[in-house]
C-alpha positions in Angstrom: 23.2 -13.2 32.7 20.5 -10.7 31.0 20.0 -7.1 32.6 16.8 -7.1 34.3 16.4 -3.2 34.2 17.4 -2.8 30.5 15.2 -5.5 29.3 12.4 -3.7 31.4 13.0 -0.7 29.6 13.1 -2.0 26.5 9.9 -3.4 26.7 8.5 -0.6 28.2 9.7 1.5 25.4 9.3 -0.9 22.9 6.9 0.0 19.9 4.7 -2.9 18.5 5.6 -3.2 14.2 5.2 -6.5 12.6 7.1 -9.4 13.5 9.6 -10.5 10.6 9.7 -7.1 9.8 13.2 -7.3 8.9 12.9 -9.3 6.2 10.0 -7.5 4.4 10.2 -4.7 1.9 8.5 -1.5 3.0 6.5 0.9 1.3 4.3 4.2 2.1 1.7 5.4 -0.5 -0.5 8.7 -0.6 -4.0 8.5 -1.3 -4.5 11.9 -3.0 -8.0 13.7 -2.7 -8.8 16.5 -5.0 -11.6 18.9 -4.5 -12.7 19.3 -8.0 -16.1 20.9 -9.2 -17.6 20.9 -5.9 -16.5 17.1 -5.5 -13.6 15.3 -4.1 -12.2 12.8 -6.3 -9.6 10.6 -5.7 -6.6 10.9 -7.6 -4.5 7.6 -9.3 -1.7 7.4 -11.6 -0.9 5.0 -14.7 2.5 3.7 -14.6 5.0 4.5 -17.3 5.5 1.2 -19.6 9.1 1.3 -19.5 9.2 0.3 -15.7 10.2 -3.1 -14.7 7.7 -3.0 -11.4 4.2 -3.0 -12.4 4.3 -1.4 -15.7 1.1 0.7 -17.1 -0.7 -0.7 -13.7 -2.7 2.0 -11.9 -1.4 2.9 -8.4 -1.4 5.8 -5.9 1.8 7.4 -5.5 4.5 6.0 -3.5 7.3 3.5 -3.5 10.1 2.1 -0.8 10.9 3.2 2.1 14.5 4.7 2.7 16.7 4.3 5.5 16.4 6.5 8.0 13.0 7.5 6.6 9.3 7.4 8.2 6.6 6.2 6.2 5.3 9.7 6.3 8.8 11.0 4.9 8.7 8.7 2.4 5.0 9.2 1.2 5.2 12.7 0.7 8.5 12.2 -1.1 7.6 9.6 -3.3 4.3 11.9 -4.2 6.9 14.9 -5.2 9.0 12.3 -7.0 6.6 11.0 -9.1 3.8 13.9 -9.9 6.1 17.3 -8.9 3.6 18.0 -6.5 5.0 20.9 -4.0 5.4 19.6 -0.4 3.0 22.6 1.1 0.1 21.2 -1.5 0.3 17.7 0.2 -2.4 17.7 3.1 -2.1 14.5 4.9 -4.9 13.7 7.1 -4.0 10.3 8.5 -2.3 6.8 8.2 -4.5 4.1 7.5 -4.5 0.5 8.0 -1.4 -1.2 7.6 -1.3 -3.6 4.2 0.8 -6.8 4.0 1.1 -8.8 1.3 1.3 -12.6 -0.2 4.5 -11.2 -0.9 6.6 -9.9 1.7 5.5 -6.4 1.8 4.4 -3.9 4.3 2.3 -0.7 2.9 2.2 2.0 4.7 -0.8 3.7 3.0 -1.8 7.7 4.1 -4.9 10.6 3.5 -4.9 13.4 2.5 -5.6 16.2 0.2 -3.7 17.7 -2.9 -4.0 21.1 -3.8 -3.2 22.9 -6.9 -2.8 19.8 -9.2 -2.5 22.1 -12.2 1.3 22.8 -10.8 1.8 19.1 -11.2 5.1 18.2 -13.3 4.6 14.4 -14.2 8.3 12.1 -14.2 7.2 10.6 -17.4 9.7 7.6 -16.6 7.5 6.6 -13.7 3.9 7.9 -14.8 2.6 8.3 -17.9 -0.4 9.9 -16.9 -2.9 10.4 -13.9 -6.5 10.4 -13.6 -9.3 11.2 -10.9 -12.3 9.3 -10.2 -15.6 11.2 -8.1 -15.6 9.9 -4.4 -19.4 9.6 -5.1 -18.6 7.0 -8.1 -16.4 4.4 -5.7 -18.7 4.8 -2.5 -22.3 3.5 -5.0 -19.8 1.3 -7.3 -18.6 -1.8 -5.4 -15.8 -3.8 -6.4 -16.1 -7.3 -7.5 -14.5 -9.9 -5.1 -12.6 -12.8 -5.8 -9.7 -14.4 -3.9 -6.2 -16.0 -4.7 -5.2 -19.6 -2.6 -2.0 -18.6 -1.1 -0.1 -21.7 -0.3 2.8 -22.9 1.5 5.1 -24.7 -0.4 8.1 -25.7 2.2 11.7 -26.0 1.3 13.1 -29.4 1.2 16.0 -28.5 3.7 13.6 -28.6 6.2 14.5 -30.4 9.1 11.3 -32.4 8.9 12.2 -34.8 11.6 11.6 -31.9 14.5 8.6 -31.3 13.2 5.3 -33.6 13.9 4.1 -35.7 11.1 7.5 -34.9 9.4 7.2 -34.8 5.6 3.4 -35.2 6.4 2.7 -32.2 8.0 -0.5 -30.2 6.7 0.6 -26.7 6.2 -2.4 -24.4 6.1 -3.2 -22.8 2.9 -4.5 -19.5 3.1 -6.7 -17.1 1.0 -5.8 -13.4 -0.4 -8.6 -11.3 -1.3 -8.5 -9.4 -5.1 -10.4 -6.7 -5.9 -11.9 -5.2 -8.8 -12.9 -1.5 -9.7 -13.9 -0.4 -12.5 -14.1 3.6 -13.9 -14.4 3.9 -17.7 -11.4 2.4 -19.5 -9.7 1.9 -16.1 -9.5 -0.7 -14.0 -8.3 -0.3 -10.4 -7.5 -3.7 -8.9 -4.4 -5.4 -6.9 -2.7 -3.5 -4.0 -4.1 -0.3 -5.1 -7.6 -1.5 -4.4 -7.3 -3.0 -1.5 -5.7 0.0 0.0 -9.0 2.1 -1.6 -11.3 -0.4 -0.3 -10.3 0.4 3.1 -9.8 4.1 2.7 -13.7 3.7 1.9 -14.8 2.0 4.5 -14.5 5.6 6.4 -17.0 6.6 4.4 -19.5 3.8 4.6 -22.7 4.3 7.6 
C-alpha cells in the first residue's frame, strides 16, 4: 500500500524536467557576449581537428554535464576548460530555452557576457581558435532554413501483437529544423544555430 502523504509531498515538491530524462545525455553551453568597439558581438569557437565529437565544427563553449553538477556549474566550467576564461569574467544573464535533440540530448544553453577576452588561454586540444561575430550582423542576416525527416524506425523485438495494427502500425515521422548562418569563411549551422536562433529572438520587435 503507497503512502498517501509522501507521495503528496513528492508531487508537491516535485520539479518538472523532461520525461526520459534518464536516458538522455546532458549538456550546458555559454553564449558569450563581448562588448567590442562599441558593439556586442557574440563569441564562437572552432573545434580542434583532433577531436572525435564534432571536429573543426563551430560551437559555443560547453560540454556534458557532471554528476552532482547544475547546468549553470557546468557552463561556466566548461567555458574555463576550454577558453581559460577566469570565473569572475563570466557574466551570466539567464538560461534560455531548453534544446533537445533528434539525438538524445538535452542543452542546457545560458547568456551572458565575457569580460577581458585578451586574458583568454585557449586548450588547443579542444579549440583551435575563436572568433566573434557583430550582434548587428546576425539580427539583419537570417539564416537559411531547411529541415531533416526524423523517422521512427522500430526494433523488431517489439511486441507488435499489443499494439494496434501490429506490424502495420504508422509511426509518425517527424521533422528537425537545420539552420544556416553564414559570417565570412564561417558557417554557423547545427546545434549551435539553433541555440543562436533563439538567443535572437530576444532581440527581435
Amino acid at each position: 500500500m503507497f503512502n498517501r502523504q509522501k507521495v503528496l509531498d513528492r508531487l508537491t515538491n516535485h520539479k518538472p524536467y523532461i520525461n526520459g530524462s534518464e536516458y538522455m545525455r546532458r549538456a550546458a553551453v555559454f553564449i558569450p557576449m563581448v562588448r567590442k568597439d562599441g558593439e556586442i558581438h557574440i563569441l564562437f569557437e572552432v573545434r580542434a581537428s583532433s577531436l572525435k565529437h564534432r571536429p573543426s565544427e563551430i560551437s559555443f563553449p560547453g560540454g556534458g554535464i557532471e554528476e552532482g553538477e547544475t547546468p549553470l556549474q557546468a557552463a561556466i566550467r566548461e567555458t574555463q576548460e576550454e577558453i581559460g576564461s577566469y570565473p569572475e569574467d563570466i557574466k551570466i544573464i539567464s538560461e534560455l530555452d531548453l534544446l533537445i535533440t533528434p539525438v538524445k540530448y538535452i542543452i542546457h544553453p545560458f547568456a551572458g557576457y565575457l569580460d577581458n577576452i585578451d586574458l583568454m588561454n585557449l586548450n588547443k586540444d579542444e579549440v583551435d581558435h575563436v572568433f566573434m561575430v557583430p550582434l548587428k550582423y546576425l539580427l539583419e542576416n537570417h539564416p537559411k532554413k531547411y529541415f531533416n525527416t526524423v523517422q521512427v524506425l522500430p526494433d523488431q523485438n517489439l511486441p507488435f501483437d499489443l499494439i494496434p495494427g501490429e506490424k502495420n502500425y504508422k509511426f509518425e515521422n517527424g521533422k528537425s529544423q537545420v539552420l544556416f548562418y553564414k559570417y565570412k569563411d564561417y558557417v554557423i549551422w547545427g546545434i549551435t544555430a539553433k541555440i543562436l536562433y533563439n538567443f535572437l529572438e530576444f532581440f527581435e520587435n
